[in-house]
C-alpha positions as CSV (number, residue, x, y, z in Angstrom):
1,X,137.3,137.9,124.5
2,X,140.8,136.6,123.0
3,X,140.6,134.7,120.0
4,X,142.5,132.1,122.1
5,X,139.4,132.3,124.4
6,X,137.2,131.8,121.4
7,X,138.5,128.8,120.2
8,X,139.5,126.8,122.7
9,X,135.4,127.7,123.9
10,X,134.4,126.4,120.2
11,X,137.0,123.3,120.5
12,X,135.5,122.3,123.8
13,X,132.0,122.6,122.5
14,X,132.8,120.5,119.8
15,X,133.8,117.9,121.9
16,X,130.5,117.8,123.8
17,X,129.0,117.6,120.3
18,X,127.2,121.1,120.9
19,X,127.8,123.2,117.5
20,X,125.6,125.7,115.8
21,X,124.1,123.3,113.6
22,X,123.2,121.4,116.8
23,X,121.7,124.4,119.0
24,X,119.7,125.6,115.7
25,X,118.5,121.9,115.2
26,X,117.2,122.0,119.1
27,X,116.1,125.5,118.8
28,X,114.2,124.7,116.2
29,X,112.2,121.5,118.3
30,X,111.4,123.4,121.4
31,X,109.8,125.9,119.0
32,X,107.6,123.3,117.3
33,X,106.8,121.7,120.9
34,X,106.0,124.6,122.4
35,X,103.7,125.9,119.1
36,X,102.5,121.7,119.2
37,X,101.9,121.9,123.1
38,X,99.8,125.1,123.2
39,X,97.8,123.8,120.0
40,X,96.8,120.9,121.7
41,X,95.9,123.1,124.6
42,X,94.2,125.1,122.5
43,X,92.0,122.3,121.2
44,X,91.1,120.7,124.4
45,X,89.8,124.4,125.5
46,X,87.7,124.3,122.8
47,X,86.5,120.6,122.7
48,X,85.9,121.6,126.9
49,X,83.8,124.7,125.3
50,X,81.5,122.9,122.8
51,X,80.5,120.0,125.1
52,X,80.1,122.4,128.2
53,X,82.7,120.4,129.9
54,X,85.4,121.5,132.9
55,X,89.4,120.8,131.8
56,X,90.7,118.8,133.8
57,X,93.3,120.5,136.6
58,X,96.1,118.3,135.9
59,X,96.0,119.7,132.2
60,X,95.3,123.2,133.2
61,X,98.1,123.1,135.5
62,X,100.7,121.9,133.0
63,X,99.9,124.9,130.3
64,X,99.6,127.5,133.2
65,X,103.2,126.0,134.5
66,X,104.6,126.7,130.8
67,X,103.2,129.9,130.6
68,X,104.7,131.3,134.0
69,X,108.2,129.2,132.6
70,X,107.8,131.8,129.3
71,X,106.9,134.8,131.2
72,X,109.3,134.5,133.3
73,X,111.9,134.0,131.3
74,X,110.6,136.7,129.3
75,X,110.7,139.3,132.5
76,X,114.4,138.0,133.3
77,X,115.8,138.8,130.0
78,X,113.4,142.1,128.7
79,X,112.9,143.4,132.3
80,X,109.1,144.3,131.2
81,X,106.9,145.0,134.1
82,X,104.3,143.1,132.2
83,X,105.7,139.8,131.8
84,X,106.7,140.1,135.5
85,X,103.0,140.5,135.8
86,X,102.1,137.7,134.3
87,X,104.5,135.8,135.2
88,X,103.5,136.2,138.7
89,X,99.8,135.8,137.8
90,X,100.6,132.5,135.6
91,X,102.6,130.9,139.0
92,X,100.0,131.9,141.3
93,X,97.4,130.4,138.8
94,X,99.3,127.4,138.6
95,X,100.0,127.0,142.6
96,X,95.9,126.9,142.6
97,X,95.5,124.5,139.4
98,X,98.3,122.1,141.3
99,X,96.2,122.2,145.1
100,X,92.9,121.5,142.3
101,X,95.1,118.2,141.2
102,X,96.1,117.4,144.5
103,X,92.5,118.0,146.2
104,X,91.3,115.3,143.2
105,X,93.6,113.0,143.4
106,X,93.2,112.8,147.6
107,X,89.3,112.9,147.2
108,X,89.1,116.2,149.1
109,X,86.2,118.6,148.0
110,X,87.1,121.9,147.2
């Protein structure tokens, strides 16, 4: 790129009020949320474990839906046959947690 290029790409970021300090600052969030979100997943796993309980789909299809989001992301950038493994495995986990949810919420037995 021109140094032309380069500014006028930083000048019209600025204007959207997307600058480093801003991309860091939301960097930074999803990080936390995602580290917060599989805590709390991690928790209910283990409350589900102690008190010999089932998790309900609708929970188990959220976390499975973020995990195929992250392996597949993961696969698209690092071209690793593993995460395009599990990233297949996480979507097809989650297609069966969703029809779980949907199943429920219609009153159909499984």
């Amino acid at each position: 790129m021109k140094k032309e290029d380069i500014l006028s790409k930083a000048q019209k970021e600025g204007m959207l009020g997307i600058d480093e300090g801003t991309k860091q600052m939301k960097n930074q969030g999803r990080l936390i949320g995602q580290a917060m979100f599989s805590f709390v997943f991690v928790i209910i796993a283990l409350l589900a474990i102690i008190t010999k309980s089932e998790i309900d789909y609708g929970v188990r299809a959220m976390f499975l839906g973020y995990l195929a989001g992250e392996t597949f992301i993961e696969w698209r950038f690092k071209k690793s046959k593993v995460f395009l493994l599990l990233s297949i495995a996480a979507s097809f986990t989650t297609i069966l947690a969703l029809i779980g949810v949907a199943c429920s919420m219609f009153g159909v037995a499984l």
